[in-house]
TORTORFI-845846 format. One line per field, with one value per atom (N, C-alpha, C): residue number from 1; residue in three letters; atom name; x, y, z. Coordinates in steps of 0.2 Angstrom, whole numbers, plus 2048, in hexadecimal, padded with zeros to 3 digits. Example, Ala and Ser with C-alpha at 12.3 -4.5 7.8 and 13.67 -1.06 7.14 Angstrom:
2
num	1 1 1 2 2 2
residuo	ala ala ala ser ser ser
atomo	N CA C N CA C
X	842 83E 842 840 844 840
Y	7E4 7EA 7F0 7F5 7FB 800
Z	827 827 827 823 824 827
% end
This chain:
126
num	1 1 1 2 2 2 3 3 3 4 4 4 5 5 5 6 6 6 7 7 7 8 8 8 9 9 9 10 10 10 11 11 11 12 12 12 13 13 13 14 14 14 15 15 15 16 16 16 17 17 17 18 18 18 19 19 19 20 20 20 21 21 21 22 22 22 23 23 23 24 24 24 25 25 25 26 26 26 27 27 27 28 28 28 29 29 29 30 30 30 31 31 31 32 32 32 33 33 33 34 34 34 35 35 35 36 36 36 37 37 37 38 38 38 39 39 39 40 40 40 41 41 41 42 42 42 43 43 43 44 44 44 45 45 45 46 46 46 47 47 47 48 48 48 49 49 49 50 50 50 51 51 51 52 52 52 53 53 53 54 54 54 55 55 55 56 56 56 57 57 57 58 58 58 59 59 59 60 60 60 61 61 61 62 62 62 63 63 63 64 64 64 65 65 65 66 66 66 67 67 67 68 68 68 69 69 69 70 70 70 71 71 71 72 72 72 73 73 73 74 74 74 75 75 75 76 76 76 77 77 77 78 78 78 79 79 79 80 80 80 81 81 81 82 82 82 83 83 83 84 84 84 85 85 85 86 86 86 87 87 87 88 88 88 89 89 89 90 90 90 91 91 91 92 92 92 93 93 93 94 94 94 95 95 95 96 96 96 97 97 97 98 98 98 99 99 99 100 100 100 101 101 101 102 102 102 103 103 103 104 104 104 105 105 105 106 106 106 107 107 107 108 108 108 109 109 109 110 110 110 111 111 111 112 112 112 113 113 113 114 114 114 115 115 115 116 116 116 117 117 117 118 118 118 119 119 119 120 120 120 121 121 121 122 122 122 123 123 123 124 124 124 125 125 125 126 126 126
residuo	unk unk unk unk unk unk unk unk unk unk unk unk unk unk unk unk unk unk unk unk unk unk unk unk unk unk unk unk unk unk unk unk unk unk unk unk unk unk unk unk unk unk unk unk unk unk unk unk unk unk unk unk unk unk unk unk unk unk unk unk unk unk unk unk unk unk unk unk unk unk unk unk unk unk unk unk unk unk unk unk unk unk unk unk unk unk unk unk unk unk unk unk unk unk unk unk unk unk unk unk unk unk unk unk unk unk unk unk unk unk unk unk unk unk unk unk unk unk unk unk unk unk unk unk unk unk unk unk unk unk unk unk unk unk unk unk unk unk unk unk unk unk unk unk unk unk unk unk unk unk unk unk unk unk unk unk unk unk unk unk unk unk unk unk unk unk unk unk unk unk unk unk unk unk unk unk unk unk unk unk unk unk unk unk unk unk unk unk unk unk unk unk unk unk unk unk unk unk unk unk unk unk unk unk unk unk unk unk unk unk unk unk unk unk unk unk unk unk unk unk unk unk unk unk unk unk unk unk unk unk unk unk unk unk unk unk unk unk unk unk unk unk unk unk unk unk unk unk unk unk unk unk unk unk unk unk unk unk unk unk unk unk unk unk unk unk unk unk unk unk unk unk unk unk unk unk unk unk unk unk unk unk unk unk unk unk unk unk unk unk unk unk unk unk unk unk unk unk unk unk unk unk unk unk unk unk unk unk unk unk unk unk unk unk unk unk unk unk unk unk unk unk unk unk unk unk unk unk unk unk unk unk unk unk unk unk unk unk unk unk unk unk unk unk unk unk unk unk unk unk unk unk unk unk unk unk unk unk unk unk unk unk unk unk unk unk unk unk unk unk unk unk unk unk unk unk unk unk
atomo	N CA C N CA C N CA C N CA C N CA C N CA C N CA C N CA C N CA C N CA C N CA C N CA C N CA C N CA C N CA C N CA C N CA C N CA C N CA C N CA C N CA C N CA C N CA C N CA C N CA C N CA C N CA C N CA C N CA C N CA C N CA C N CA C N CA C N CA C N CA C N CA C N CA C N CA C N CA C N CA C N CA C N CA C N CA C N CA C N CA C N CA C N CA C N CA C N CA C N CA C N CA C N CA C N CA C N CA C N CA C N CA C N CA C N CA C N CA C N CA C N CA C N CA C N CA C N CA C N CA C N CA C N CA C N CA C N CA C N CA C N CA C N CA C N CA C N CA C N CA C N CA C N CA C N CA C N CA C N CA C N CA C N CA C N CA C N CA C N CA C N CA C N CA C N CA C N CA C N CA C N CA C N CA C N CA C N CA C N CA C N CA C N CA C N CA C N CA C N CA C N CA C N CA C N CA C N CA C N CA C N CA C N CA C N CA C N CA C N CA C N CA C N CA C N CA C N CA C N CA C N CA C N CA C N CA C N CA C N CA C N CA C N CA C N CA C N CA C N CA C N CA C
X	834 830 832 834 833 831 82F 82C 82F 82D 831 82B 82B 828 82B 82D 82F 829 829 827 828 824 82A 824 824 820 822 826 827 82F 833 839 83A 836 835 835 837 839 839 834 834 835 838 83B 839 836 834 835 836 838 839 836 833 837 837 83A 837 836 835 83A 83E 843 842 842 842 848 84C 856 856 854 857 85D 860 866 863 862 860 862 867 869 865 864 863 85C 858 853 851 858 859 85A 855 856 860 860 868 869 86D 86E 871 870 871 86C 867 863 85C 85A 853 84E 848 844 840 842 83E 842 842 844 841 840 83E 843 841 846 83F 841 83E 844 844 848 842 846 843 847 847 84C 848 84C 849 84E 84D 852 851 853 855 85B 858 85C 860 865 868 86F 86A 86D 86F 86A 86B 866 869 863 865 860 860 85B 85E 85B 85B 857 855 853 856 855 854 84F 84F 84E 850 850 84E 84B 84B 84C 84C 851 84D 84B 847 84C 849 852 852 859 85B 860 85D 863 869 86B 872 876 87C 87E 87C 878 878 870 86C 867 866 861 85E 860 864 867 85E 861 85B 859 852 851 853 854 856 854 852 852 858 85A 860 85D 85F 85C 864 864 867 867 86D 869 870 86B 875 86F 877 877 87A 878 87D 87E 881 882 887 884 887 88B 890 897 896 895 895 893 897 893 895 89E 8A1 8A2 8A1 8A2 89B 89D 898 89A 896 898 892 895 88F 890 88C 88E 887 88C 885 887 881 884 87F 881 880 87D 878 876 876 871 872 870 86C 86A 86E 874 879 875 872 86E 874 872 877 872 877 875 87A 879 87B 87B 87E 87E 881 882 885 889 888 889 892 892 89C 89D 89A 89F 898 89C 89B 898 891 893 894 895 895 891 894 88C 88E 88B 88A 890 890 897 895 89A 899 89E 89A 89E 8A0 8A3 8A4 8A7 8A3 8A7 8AA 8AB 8AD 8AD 8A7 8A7 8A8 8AC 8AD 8AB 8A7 8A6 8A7 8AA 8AC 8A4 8A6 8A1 8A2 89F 89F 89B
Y	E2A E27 E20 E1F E19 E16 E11 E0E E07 E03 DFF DFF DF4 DF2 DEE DED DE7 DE2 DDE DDC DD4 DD2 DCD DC8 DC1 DBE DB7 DB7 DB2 DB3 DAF DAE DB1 DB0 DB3 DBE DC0 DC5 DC8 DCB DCF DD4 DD8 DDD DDE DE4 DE4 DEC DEB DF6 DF5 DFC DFE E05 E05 E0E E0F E14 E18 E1D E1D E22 E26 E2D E30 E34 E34 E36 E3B E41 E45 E4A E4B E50 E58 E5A E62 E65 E69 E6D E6A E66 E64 E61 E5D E5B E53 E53 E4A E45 E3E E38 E35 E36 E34 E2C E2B E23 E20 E18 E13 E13 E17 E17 E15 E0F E0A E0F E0F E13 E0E E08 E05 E00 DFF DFA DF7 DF2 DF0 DE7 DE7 DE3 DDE DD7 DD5 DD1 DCF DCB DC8 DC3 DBF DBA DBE DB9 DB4 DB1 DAC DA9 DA8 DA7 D9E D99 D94 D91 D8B D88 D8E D8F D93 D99 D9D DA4 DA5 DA0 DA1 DA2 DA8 DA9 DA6 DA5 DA6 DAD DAD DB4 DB5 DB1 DB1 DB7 DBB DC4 DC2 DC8 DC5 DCE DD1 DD8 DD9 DDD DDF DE7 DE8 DED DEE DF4 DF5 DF6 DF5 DF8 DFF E00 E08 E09 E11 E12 E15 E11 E12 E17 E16 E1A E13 E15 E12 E0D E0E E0B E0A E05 E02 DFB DFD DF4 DF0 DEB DE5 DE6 DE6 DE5 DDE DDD DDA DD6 DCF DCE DC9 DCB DC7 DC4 DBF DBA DB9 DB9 DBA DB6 DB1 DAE DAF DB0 DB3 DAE DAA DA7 DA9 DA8 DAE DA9 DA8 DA2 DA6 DA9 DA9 DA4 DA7 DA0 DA0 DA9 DA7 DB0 DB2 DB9 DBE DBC DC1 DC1 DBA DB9 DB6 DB7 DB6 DB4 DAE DAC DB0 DB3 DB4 DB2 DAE DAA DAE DAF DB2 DB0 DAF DAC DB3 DB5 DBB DB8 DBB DBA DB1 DB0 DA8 DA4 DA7 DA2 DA5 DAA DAC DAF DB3 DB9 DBB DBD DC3 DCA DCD DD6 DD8 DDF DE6 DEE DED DF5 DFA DF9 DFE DFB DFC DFA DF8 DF2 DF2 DF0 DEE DEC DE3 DDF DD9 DDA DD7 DD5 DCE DCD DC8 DC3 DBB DB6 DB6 DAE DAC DAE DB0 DB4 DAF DAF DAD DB1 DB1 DB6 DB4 DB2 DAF DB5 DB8 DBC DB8 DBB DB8 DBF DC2 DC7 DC5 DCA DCB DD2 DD3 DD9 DD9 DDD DDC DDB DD8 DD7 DDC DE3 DE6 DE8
Z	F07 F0C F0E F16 F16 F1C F1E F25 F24 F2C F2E F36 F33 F3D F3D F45 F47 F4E F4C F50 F53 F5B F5E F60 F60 F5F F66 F6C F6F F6C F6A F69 F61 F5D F57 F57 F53 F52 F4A F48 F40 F40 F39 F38 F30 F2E F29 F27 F22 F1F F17 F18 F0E F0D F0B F06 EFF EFF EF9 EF8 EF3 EF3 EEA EEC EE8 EE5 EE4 EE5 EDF EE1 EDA EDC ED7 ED8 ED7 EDD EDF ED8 ED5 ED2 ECC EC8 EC2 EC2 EC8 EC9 EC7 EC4 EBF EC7 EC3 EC8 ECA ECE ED3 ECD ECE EC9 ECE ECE ED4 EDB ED8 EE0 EDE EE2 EE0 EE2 EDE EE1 EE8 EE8 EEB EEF EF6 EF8 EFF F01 F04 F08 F0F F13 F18 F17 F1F F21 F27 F2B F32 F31 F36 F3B F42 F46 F4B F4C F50 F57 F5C F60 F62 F61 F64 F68 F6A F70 F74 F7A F7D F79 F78 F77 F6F F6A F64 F60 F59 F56 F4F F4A F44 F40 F39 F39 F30 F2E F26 F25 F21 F1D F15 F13 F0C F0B F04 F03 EFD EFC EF4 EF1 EEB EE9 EE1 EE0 ED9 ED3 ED0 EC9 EC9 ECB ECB EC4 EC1 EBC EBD EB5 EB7 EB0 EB1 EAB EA4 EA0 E9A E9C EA0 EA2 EA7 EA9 EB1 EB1 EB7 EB9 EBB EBD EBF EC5 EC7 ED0 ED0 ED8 EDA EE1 EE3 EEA EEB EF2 EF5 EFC EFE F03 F07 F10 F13 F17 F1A F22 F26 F2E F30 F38 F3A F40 F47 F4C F53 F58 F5D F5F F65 F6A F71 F74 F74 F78 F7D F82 F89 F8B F90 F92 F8E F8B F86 F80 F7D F77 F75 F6D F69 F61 F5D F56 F52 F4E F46 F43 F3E F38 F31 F2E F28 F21 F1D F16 F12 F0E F0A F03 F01 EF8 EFB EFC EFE EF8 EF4 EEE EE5 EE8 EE3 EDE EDF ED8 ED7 ED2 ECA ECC ED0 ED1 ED0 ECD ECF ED3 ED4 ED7 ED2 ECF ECA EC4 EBD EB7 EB7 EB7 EB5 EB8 EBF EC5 ECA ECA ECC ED5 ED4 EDD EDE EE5 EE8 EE6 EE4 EE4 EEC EEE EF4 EF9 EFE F03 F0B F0C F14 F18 F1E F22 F29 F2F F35 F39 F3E F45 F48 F4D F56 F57 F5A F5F F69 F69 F71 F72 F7A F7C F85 F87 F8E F93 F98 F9C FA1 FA2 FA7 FAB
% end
């Protein structure tokens, strides 16, 4: 099961969605391993000065099992900035896990701390 509203408030913008996941393997009827029964996302963008936005995301993730147990739930906070150059191009700047948690996706293997990312998108003007 899952739902999602958005809503726009003047220059402000929300984004908001839940899941309920229930993942079992057809043939045996056992729980899937690595899939949270719960997950839930907001974001909220905002557009300042001329043709830019900011956009703080924060997610969460319930502990999903794994082989040998259930990892940790988790929440991750996001902020990604956009910054129109002109009719064609465009800058995205995003930092990922911005307060650096210790998560997993699956047992043995490391994620990301803190990540930064930078675009430069172009698209034709036609």
């Amino acid at each position: 099961m899952e739902a999602s509203a958005t809503r726009s408030f003047g220059v402000t913008s929300m984004r908001l969605s839940a899941a309920h996941l229930d993942a079992v393997e057809a043939r045996t009827g056992r729980r899937l391993l690595r899939r949270p029964k719960k997950h839930a996302d907001a974001e909220i963008t905002i557009a300042y000065a001329e043709e830019s936005t900011v956009a703080p995301a924060v997610g969460y993730a319930s502990a999903p099992r794994d082989c040998g147990g259930k990892l940790g739930s988790y929440v991750l906070a996001d902020l990604n900035l956009n910054q129109s150059l002109n009719a064609n191009w465009s800058l995205d700047f995003r930092v990922g896990n911005l307060f650096e948690r210790d998560y997993r996706l699956a047992r043995g293997f490391n994620m990301p701390t803190r990540e930064y990312l930078l675009d430069l998108h172009w698209q034709s003007a036609s």
